[in-house]
Backbone bond lengths (Angstrom), bond angles and torsions (degrees), N, CA, C in turn:
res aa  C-N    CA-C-N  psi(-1)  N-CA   C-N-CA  omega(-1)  CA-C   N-CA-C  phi
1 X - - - 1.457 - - 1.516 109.38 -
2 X 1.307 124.58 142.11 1.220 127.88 -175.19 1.747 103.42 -96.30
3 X 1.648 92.06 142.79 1.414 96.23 -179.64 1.189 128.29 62.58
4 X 1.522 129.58 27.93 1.566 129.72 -155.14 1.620 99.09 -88.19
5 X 1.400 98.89 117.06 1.783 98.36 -171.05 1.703 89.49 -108.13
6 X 1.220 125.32 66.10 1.650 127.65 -177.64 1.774 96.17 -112.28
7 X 0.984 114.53 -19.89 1.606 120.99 140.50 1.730 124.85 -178.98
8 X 1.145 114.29 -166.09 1.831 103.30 -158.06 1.337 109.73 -65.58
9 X 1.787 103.42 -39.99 1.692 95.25 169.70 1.408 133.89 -45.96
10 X 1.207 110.78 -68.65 1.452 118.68 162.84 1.119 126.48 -30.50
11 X 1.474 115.98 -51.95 1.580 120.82 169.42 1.141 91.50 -64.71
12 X 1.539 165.99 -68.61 1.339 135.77 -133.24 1.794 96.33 -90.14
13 X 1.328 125.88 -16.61 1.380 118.88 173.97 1.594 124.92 -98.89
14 X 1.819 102.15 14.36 1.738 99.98 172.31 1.688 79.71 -135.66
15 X 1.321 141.24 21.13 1.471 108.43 165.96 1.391 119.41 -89.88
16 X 1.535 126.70 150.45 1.305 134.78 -135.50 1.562 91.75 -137.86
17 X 1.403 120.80 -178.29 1.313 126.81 171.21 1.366 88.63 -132.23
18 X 1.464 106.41 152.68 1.905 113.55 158.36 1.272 100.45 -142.72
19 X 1.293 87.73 138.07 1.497 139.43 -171.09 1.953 92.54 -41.37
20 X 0.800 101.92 127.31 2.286 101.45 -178.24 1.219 109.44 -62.77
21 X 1.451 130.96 -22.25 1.317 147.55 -159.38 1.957 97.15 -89.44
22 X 0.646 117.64 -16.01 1.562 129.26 -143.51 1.756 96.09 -133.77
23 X 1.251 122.22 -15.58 1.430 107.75 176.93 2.030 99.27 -103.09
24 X 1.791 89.52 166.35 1.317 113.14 -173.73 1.349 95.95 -140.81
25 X 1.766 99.09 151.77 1.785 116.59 150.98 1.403 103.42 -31.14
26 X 1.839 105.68 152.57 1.623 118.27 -33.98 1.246 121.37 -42.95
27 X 1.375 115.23 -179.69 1.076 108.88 168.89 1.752 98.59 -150.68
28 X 1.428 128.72 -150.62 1.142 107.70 -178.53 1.392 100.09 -113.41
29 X 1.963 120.31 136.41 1.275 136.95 178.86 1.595 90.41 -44.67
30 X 1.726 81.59 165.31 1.818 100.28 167.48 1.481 106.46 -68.78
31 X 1.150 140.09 -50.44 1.406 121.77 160.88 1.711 132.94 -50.78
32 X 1.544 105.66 -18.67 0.959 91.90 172.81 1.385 109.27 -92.41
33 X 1.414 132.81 -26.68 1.063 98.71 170.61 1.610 122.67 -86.82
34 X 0.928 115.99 1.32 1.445 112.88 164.74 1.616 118.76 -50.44
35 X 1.423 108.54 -37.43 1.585 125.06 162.90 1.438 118.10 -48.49
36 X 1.555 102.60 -48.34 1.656 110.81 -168.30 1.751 96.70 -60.23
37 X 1.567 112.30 -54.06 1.543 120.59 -158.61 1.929 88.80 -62.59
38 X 1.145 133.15 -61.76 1.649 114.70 -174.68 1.072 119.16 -61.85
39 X 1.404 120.84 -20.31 1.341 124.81 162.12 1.664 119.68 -50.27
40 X 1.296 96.71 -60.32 1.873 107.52 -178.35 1.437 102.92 -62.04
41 X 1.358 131.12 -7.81 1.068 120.11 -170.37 1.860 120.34 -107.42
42 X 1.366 87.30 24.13 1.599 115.53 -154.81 2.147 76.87 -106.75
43 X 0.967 132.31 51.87 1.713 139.34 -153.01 1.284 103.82 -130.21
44 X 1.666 99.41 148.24 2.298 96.32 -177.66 1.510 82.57 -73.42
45 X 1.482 100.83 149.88 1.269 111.61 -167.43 1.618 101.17 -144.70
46 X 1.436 128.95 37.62 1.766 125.00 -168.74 1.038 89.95 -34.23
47 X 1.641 104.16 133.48 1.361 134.42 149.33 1.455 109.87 95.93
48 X 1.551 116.27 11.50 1.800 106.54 -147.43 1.222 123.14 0.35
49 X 1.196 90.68 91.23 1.703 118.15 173.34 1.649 116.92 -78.74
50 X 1.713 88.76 -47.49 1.433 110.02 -142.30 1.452 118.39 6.26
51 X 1.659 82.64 112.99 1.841 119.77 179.82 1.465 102.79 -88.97
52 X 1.329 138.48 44.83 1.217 142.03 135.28 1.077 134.39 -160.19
53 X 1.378 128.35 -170.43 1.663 136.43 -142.57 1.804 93.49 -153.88
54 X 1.576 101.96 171.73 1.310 114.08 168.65 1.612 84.45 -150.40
55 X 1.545 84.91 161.21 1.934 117.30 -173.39 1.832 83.96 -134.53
56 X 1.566 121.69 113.06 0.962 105.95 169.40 2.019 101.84 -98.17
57 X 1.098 100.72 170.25 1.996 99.24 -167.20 1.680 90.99 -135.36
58 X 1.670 110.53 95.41 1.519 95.02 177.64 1.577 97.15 -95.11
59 X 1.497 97.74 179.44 1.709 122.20 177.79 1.611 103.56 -24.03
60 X 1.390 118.63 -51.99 1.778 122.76 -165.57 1.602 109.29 -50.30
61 X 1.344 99.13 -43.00 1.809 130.58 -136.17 1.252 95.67 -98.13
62 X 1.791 134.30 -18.97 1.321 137.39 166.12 1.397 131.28 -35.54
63 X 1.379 93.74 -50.70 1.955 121.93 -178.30 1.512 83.06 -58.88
64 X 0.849 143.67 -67.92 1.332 141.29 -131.00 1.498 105.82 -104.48
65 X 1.253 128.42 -30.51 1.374 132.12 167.71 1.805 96.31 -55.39
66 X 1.776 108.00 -45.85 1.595 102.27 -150.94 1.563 89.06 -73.21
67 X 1.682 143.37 -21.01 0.725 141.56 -172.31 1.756 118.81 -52.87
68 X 1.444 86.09 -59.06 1.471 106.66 -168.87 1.732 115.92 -77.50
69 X 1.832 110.55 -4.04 1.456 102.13 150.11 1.230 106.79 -106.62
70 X 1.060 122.08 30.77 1.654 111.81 176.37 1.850 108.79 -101.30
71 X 1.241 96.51 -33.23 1.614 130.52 163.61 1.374 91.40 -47.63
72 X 1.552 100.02 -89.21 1.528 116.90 -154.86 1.800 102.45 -47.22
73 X 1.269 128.01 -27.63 1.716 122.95 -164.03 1.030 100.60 -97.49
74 X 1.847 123.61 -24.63 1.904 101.64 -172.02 1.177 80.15 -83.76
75 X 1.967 154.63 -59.76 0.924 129.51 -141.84 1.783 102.82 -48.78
76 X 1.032 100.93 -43.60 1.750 106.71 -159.32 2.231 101.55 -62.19
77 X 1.480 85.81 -31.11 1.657 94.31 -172.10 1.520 102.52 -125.50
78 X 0.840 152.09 93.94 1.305 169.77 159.48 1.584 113.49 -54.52
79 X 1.084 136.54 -66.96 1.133 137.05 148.20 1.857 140.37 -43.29
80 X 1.261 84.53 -1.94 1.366 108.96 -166.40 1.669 102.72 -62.45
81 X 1.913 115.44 135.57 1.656 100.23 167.14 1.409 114.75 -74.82
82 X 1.288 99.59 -172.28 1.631 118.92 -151.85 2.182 79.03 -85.65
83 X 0.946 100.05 -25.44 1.826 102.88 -177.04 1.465 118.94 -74.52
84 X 1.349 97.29 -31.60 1.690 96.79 -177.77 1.741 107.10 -95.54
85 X 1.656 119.25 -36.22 1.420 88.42 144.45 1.335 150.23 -81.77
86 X 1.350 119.53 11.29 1.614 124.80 141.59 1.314 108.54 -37.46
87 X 1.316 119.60 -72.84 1.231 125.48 -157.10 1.794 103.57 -75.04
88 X 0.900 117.30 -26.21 1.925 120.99 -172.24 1.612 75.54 -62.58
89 X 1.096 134.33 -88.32 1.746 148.27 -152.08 1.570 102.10 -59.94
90 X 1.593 123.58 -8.02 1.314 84.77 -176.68 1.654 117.10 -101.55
91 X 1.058 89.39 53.13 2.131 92.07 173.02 1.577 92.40 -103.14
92 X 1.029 117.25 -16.96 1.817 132.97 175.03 1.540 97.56 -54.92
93 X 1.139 136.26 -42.83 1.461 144.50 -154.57 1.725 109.05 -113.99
94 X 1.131 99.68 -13.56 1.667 100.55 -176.01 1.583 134.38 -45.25
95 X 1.075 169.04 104.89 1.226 130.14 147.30 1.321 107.04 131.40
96 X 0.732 139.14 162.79 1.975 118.28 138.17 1.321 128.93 -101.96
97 X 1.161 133.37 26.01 1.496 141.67 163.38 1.562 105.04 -151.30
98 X 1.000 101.55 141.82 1.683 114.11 -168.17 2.274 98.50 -157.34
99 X 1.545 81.33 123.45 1.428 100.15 158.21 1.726 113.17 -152.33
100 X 1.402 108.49 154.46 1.276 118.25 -152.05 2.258 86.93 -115.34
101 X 1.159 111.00 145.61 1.207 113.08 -162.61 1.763 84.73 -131.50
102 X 1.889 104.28 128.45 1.273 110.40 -173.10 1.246 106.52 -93.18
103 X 1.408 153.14 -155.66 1.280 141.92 105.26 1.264 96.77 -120.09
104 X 1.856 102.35 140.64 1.080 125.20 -168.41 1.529 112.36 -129.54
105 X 1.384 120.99 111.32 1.728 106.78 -165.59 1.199 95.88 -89.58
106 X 1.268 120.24 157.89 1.088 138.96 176.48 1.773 115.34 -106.58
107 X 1.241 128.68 114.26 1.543 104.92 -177.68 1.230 107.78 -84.87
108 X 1.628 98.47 154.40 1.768 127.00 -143.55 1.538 83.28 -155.11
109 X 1.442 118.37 137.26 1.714 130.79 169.44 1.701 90.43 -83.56
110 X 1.177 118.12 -48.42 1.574 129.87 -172.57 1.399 125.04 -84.29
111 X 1.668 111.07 -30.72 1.413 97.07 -171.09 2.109 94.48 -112.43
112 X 1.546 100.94 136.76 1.230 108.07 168.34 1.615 146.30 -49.83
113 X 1.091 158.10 138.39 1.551 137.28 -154.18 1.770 87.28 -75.24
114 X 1.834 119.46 -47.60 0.836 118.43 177.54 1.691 119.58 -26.31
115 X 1.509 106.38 -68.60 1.181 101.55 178.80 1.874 127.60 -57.43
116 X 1.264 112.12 -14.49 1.503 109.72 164.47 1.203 115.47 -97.46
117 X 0.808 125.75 17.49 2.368 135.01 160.09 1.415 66.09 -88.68
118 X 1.504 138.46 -121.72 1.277 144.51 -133.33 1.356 114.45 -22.79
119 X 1.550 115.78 -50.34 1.449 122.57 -166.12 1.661 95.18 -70.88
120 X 1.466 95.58 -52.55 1.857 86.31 177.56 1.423 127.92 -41.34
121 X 1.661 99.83 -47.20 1.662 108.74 -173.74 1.690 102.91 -64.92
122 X 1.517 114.49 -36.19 1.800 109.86 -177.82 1.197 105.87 -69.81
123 X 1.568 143.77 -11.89 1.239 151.61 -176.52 1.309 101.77 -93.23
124 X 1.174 149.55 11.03 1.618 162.66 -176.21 1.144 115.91 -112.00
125 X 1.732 104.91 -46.13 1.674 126.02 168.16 0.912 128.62 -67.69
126 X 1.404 109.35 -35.30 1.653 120.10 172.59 1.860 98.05 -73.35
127 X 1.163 120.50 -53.12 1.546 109.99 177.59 1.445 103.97 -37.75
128 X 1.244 122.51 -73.69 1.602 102.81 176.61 0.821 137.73 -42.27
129 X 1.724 126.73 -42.41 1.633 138.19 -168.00 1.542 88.46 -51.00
130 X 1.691 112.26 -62.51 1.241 126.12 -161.67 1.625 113.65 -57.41
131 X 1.366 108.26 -25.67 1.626 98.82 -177.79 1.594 116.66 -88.46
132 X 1.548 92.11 -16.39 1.903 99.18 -172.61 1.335 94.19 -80.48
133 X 1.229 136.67 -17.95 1.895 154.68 -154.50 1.666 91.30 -72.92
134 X 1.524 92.67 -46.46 1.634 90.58 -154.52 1.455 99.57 -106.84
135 X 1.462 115.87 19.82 1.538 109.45 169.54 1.530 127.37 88.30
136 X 1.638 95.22 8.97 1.295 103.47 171.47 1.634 125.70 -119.76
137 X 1.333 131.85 141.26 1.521 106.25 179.55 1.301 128.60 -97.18
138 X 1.202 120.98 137.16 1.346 138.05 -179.25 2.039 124.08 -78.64
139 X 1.171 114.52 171.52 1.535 117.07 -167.55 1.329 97.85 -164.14
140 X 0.994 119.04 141.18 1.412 139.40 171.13 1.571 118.19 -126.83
141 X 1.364 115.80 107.15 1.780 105.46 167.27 1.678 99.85 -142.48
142 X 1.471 85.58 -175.62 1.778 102.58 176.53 1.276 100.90 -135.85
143 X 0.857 137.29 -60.37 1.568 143.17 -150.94 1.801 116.75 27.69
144 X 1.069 135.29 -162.99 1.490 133.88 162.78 1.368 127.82 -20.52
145 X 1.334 101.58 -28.99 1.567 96.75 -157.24 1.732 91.92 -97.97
146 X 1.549 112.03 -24.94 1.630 87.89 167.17 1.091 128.86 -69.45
147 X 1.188 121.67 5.22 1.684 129.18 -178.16 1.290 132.55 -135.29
148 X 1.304 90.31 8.84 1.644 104.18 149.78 1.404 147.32 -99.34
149 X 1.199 93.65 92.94 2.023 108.74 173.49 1.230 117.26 33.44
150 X 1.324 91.45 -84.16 1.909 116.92 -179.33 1.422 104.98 -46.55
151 X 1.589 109.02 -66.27 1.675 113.40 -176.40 1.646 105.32 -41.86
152 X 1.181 95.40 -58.21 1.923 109.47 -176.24 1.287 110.63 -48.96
153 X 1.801 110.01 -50.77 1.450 111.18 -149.07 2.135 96.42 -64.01
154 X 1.542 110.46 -28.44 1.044 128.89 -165.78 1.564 122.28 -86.77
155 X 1.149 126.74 4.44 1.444 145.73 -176.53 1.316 117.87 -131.33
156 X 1.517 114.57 -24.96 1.332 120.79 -147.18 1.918 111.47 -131.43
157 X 0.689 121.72 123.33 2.112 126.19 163.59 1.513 91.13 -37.37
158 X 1.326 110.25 167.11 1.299 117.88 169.30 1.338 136.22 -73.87
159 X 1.736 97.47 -25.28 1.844 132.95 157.08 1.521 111.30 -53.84
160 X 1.384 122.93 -30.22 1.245 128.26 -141.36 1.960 106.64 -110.00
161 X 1.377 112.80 149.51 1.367 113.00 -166.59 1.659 104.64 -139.81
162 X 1.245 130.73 132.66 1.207 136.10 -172.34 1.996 98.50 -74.08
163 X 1.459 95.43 115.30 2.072 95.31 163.97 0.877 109.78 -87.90
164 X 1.670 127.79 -16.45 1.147 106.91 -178.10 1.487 110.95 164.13
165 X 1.646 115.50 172.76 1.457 111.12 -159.58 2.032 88.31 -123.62
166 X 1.530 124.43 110.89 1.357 121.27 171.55 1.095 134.47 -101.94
167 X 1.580 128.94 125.89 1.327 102.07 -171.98 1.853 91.39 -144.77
168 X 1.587 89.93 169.94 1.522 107.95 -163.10 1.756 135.56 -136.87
169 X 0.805 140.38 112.06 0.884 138.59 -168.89 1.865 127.94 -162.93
170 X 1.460 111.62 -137.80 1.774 83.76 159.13 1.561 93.97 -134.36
171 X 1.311 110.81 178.44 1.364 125.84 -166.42 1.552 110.09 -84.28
172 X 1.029 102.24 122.16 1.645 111.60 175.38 1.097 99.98 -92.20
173 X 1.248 149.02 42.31 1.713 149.51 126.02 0.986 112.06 -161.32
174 X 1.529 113.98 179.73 1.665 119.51 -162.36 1.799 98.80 -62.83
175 X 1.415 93.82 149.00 1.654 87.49 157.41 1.198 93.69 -115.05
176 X 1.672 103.78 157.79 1.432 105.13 -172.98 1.590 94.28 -144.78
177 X 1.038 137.20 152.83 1.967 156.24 -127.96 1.243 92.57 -105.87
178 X 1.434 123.77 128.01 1.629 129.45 177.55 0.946 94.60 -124.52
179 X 1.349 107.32 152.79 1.474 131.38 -150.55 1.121 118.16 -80.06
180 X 1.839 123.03 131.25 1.312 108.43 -165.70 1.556 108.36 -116.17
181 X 1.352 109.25 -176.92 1.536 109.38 177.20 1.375 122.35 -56.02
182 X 1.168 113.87 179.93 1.704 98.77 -177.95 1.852 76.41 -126.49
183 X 1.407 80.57 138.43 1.789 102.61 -175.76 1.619 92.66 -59.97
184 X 1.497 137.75 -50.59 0.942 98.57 -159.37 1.134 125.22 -92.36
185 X 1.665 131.95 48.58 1.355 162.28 -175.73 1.503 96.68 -115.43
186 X 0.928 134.73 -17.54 1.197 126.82 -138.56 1.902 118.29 -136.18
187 X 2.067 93.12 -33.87 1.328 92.74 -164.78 2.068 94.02 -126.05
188 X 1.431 94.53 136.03 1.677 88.51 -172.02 1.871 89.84 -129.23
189 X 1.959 83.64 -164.29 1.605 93.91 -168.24 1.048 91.47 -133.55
190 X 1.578 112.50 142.17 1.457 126.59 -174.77 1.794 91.26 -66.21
191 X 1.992 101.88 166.01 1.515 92.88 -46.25 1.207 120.99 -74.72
192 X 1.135 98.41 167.44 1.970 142.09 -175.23 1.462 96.62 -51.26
193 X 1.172 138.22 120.28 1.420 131.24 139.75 1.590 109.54 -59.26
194 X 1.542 114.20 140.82 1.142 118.77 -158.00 1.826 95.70 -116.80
């Protein structure tokens, strides 16, 4: 069963991602997701640093998000058809709630950058935990546009690196369980054969 919130276990062993392309209204209010973002921020965090940010992108702010990868992909593709940047821009249109998750290091004599990618990436997870919590489903991607300059140079400090593009809402079709590792591929006993 997807999403079974009959208690925390279950919910952490039927929650799913859907695809951004694939969700519909509702989705979660500006307060609610304002909830989700303090929620995710509830993250191991050595040193409270917190090594990231959110860009939330409501309904208004779309036009102008789709603008600025439409910018950012012909510069990169110039030749590009009028079809394939449709498709570069349409994570611009996705979903009905959309926030963009920065990571932002913080310098630390003690704590590693390594360790703030991690805290960032557990601050991504919690965005989901928190959106499946409240009955809505969540998505996580990057594709091109997190790694492009322009997109970056334009969201981001110069320190700063896009984790990722989130969005939320509920699923406009079944989700159905993709296949996972088999633990015992996966889980050993010290020590570890390497």
């Amino acid at each position: 069963m997807f999403n079974d919130l009959s208690s925390p276990l279950t919910y952490l062993q039927s929650r799913r991602s859907c695809r951004p392309r694939d969700m519909v209204a509702p989705g979660p209010s500006t307060e609610q997701l304002d909830e989700i973002l303090q929620t995710a921020m509830r993250t191991p965090d050595h040193g409270k640093l917190s090594p990231w940010r959110f860009i939330t992108v409501d309904d208004g702010q779309r036009a102008d998000f789709a603008s600025l990868l439409k910018k950012a992909f012909l510069a990169a593709n110039p030749d590009a058809r009028a079809t394939q940047t449709e498709g570069a821009i349409a994570i611009a249109h996705m979903a009905p709630a959309m926030a963009i998750l920065i990571h932002s290091p913080q310098p630390s004599a003690k704590i590693p950058e390594w360790e703030q990618e991690l805290s960032c990436g557990a601050t991504g997870m919690n965005m989901l935990h928190a959106a499946h919590a409240m009955g809505f489903v969540g998505g996580w991607i990057t594709g091109w546009a997190a790694f492009d300059e322009t997109v970056r140079s334009a969201l981001c400090q110069p320190q700063e690196k896009i984790a990722g593009f989130f969005y939320f809402g509920s699923a406009g079709i079944d989700i159905t369980e993709r296949p996972r590792p088999d633990a015992a591929d996966k889980i050993s006993e010290f020590p570890a054969d390497l």
